[in-house]
C-alpha positions in Angstrom: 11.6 -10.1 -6.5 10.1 -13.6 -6.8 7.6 -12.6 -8.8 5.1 -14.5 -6.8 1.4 -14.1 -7.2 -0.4 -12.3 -4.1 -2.7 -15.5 -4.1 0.9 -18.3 -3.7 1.7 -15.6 -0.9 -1.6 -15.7 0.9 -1.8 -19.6 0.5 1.4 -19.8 2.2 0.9 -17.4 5.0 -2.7 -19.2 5.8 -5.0 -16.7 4.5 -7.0 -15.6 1.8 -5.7 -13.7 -1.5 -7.8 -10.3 -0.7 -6.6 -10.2 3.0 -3.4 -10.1 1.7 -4.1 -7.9 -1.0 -5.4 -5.7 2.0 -2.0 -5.6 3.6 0.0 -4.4 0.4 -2.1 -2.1 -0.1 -1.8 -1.2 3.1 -5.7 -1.3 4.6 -4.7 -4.0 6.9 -1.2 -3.2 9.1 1.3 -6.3 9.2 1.5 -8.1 12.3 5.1 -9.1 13.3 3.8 -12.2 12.3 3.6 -12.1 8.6 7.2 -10.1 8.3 8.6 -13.6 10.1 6.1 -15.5 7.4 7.6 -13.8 4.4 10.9 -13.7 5.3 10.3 -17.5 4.9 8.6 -17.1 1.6 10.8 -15.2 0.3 13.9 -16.6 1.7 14.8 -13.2 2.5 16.2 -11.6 6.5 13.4 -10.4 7.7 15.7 -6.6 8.4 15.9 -6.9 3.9 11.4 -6.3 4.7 12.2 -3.6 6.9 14.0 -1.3 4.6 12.3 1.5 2.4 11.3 -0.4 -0.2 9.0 -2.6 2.2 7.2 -0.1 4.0 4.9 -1.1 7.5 1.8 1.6 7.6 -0.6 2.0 10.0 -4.3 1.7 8.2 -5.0 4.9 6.6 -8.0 6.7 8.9 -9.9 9.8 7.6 -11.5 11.2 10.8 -15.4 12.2 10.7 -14.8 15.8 9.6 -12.7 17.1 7.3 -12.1 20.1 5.2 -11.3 20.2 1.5 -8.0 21.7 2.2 -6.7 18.8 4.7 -8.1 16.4 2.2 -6.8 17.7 -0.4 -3.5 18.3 1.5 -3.3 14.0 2.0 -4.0 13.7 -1.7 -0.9 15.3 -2.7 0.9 13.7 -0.1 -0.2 10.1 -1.1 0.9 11.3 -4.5 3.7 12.3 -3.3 4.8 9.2 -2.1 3.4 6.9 -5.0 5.4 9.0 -7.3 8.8 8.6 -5.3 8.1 4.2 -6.2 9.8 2.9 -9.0 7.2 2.7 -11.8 8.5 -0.7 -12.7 8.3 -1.7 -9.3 4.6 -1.6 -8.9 2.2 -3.1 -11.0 -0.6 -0.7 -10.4 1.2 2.1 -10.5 -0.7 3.9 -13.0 -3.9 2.8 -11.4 -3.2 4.2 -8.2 -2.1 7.8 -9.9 -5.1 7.6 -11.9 -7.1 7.4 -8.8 -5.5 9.8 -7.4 -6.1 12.5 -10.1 -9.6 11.8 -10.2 -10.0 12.1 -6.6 -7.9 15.3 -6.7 -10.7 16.5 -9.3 -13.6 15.2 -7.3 -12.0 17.0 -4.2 -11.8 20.5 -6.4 -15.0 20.7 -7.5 -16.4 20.4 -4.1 -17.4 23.9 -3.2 
């Protein structure tokens, strides 16, 4: 929307540009605390975060054990919900479904 850099973000919230790279990309979850930062930063409510667009995830887990089909079950899902984004919206878009696909075919050739 601002078309702010993930580093001006970071600098502003007090922390470095991978830890916050690590929360869009949802490896780290947002604290309360950085939705009240950004709303400031982006000089947005912090209820316009909240909505669809600006989604809060726990950290993604995969437990010790896990068959192909589970596996290959949150593939499709993560997939799933990549391809429901905007393609405009998200600059690594293609990235991310590129990953994807070649984890898909890493997945299926595991016997």
């Amino acid at each position: 929307m601002r078309n702010y850099s993930q580093k001006y973000v970071a600098s502003k919230i007090g922390m470095s540009q991978n830890a916050y790279s690590k929360i869009e990309n949802n490896i780290t979850q947002l604290t309360v605390h950085h939705v009240k930062e950004l709303s400031k930063i982006l000089e947005v409510p912090i209820t316009d975060l909240l909505n669809d667009d600006f989604e809060i995830h726990k950290p993604f887990t995969i437990p010790r054990t896990v068959s192909k089909s589970d596996l290959l079950v949150h593939v499709h899902n993560l997939q799933k919900i990549i391809e429901e984004k905007h393609a405009l919206k998200h600059d690594s878009y293609i990235v991310a479904i590129s990953l994807i696909m070649a984890a898909e075919g890493s997945i299926s050739s595991v016997h």
